[in-house]
C-alpha positions in Angstrom: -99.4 -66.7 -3.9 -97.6 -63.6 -5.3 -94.2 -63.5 -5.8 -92.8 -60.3 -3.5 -90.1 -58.1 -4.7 -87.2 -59.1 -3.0 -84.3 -56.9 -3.4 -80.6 -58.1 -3.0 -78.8 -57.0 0.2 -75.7 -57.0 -2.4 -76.5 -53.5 -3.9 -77.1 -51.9 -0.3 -73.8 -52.7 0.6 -71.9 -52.0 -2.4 -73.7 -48.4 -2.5 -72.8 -48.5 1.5 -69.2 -48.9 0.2 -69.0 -46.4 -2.5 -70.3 -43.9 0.1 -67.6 -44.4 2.7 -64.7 -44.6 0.0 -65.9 -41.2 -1.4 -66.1 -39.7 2.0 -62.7 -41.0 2.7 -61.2 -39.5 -0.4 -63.2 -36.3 0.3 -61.7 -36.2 3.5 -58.4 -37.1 2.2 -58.0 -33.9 -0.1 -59.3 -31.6 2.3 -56.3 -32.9 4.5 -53.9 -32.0 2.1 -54.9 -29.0 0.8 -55.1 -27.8 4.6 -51.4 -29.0 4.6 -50.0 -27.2 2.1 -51.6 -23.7 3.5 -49.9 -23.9 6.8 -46.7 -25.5 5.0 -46.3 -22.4 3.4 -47.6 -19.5 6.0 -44.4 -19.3 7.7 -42.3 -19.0 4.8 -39.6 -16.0 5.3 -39.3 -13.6 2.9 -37.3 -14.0 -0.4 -34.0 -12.8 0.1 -30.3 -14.0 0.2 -29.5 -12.9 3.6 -30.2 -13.4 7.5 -32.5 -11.8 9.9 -31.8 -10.6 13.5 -33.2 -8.2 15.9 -31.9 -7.1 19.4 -33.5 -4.5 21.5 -34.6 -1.7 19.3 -31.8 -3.0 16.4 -33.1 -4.9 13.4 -30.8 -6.2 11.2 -31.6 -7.4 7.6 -30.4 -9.5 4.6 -27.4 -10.4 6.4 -24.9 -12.0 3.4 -21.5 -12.0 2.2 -21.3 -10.8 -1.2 -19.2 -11.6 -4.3 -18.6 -9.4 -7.0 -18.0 -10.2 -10.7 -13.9 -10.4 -9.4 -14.6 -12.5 -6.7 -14.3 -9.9 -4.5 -16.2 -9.7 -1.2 -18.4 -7.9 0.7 -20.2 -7.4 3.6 -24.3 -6.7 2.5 -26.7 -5.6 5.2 -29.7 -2.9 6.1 -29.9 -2.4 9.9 -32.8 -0.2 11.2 -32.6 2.0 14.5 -36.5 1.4 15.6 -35.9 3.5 18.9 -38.5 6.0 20.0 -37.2 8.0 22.4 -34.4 10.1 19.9 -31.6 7.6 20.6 -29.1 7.5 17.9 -27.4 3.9 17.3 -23.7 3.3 16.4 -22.4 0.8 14.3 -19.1 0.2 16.6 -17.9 -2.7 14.1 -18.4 -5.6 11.7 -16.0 -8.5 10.4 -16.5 -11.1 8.3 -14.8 -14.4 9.3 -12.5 -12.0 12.0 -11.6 -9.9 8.8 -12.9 -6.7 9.6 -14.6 -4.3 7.5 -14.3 -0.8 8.0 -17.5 0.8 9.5 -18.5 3.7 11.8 -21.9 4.6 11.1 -24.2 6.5 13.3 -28.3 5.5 12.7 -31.0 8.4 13.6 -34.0 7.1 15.3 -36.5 5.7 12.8 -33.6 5.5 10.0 -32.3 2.2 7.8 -28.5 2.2 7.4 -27.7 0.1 3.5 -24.4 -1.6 3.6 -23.0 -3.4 0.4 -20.1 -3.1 -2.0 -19.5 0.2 -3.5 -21.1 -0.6 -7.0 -24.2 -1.7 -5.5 -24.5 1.4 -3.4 -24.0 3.7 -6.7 -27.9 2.4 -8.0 -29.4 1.9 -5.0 -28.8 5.3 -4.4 -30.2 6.7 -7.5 -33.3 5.0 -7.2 -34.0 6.2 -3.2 -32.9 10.2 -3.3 -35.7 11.3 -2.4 -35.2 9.4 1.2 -34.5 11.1 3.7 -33.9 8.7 6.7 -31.7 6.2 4.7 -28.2 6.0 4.8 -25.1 4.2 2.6 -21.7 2.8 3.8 -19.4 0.1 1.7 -18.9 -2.7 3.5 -15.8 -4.0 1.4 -13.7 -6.6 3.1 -10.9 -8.0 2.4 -8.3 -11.4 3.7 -11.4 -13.4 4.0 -10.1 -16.8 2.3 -12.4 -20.0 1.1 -14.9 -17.9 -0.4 -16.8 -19.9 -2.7 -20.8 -19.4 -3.5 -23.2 -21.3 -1.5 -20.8 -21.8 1.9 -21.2 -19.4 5.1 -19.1 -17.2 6.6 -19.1 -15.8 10.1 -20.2 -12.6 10.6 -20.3 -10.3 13.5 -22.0 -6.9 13.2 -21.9 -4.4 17.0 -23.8 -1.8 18.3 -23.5 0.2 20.5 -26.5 -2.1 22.5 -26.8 -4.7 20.4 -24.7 -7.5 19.2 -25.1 -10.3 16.6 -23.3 -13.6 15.7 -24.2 -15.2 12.4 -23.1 -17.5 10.0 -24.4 -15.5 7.1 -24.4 -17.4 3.2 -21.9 -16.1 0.5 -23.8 -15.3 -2.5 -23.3 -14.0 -5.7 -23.7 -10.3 -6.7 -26.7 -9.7 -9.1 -25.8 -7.8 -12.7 -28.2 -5.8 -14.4 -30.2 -6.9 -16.6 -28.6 -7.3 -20.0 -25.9 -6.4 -19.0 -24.1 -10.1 -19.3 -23.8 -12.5 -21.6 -23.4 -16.4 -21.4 -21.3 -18.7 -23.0 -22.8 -22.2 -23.7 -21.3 -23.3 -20.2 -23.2 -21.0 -18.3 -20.6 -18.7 -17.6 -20.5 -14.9 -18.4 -18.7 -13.3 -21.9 -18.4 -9.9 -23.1 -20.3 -10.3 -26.0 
């Protein structure tokens, strides 16, 4: 008799196994990766403030802002995105029932810029040429526990539109090179 080529049924399987453990991980990473593309196609864009919109009023970058003094302010761009030639007034704002002192009108199509009077200085330099954009200083003061990082209520009205928002205190942002910094982080005269 010949001897016949027997082949062990121990090889099938473990090739059997490797095959479903690589599919597995295969199917693993795609999983992930698939993850972190809708994890991160809803993220809002990168700015300090809040967002709102009522009727045909968009407001933007909603913040309290404090200057090198500690000093605050009120910082937000509202657009009028009304198409039949309606203006929109600003009727007030307060910050934490302080009020700041506002009476802007917005032309149809037009961005009003509200933020502390230094800011407004640059920002205007580098948008003359605009011609639907305008500027107001949205100083403010009496608003007490101020401190980076919290929130502060804020209420901003139009003449048809209203918002309510607890809008974050941040920091004002120097130009560049314009400050130093000691060794504990904090800014000299150098």
């Amino acid at each position: 008799m010949e001897d016949q080529n027997v082949k062990s049924q121990k090889s099938t399987v473990v090739r059997g196994a490797l095959a479903i453990i690589a599919a597995g991980a295969a199917l693993g990473m795609t999983a992930c990766s698939a993850g972190q593309i809708t994890q991160t196609a809803e993220q809002a864009p990168a700015v300090n403030g809040l967002h709102a919109k009522e009727g045909n009023v968009d407001v933007a970058d909603v913040s309290v802002v404090l200057d090198a003094s500690g000093k605050p302010s009120l910082k937000f761009t509202a657009s009028n995105a009304e198409n039949d030639g309606k203006d929109v007034k600003l009727v007030s704002a307060s910050v934490d029932g302080q009020a700041v002192n506002l009476n802007e009108t917005i032309k149809p199509g037009c961005n009003l810029v509200v933020d502390n009077k230094d800011a407004l200085e640059n920002l205007q330099k580098g948008a003359k040429d605009q011609k639907c954009l305008s500027y107001a200083a949205g100083d403010v003061s009496g608003v007490k526990d101020l401190y980076v990082g919290g929130q502060k209520p804020v209420e901003i009205k139009f003449d048809d539109a209203e918002f309510s928002l607890n809008a974050p205190v941040v920091a004002y942002t120097p130009e560049a090179g314009a400050f130093d910094r000691d060794k504990d982080g904090q800014p000299t005269d150098k």
